[in-house]
N, C-alpha and C positions, 0 to 999 in steps of 0.2 A: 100319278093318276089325276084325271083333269075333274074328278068328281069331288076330291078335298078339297079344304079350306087352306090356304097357309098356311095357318097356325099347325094343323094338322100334317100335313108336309115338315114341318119344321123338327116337330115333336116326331115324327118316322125316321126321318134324315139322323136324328141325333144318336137313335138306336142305333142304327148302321155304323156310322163311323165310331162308336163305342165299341161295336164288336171286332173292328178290324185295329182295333189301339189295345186290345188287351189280350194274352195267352196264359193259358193254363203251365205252369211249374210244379216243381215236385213240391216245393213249399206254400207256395199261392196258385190258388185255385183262378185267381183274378186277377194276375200281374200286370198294372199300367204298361203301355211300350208309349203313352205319350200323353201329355195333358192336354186339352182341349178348351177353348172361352167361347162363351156362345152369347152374343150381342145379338139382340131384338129388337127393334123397333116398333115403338106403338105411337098410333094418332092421342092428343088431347083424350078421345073418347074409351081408350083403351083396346083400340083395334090394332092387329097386328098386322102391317105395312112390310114388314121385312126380316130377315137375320143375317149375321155372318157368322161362320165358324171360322175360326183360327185354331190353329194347332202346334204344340212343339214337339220336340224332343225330349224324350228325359234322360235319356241315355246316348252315346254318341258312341259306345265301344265296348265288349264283353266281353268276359272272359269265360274260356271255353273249356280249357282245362288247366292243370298246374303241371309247371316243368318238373321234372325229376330230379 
């Protein structure tokens, strides 16, 4: 939306990709599928110029059921 601020965008954006890293289990209601770092850049004046999100893995493999 062209009517936000960045900052604003930034802080939207971060909801999102929160929601698509986490799923409900029978155990955890809020199960990580991935950790996220969010770098932000701000001027001297404490404006906000930019961010990056990075993202990993926490898991690489599951187990789905157990042999017999």
């Amino acid at each position: 939306a062209n009517n936000r601020t960045l900052q604003e965008k930034i802080l939207l954006v971060n909801s999102l990709v929160e929601a698509f890293g986490n799923a409900c289990t029978v155990i955890n209601d809020n199960s990580s599928r991935f950790g996220k770092y969010l770098e932000m850049k701000f001027t001297c004046g404490g404006t906000v110029v930019g961010a990056q999100i990075s993202e990993y893995l926490l898991e690489k493999s599951r187990v789905v059921h157990q042999a017999v």
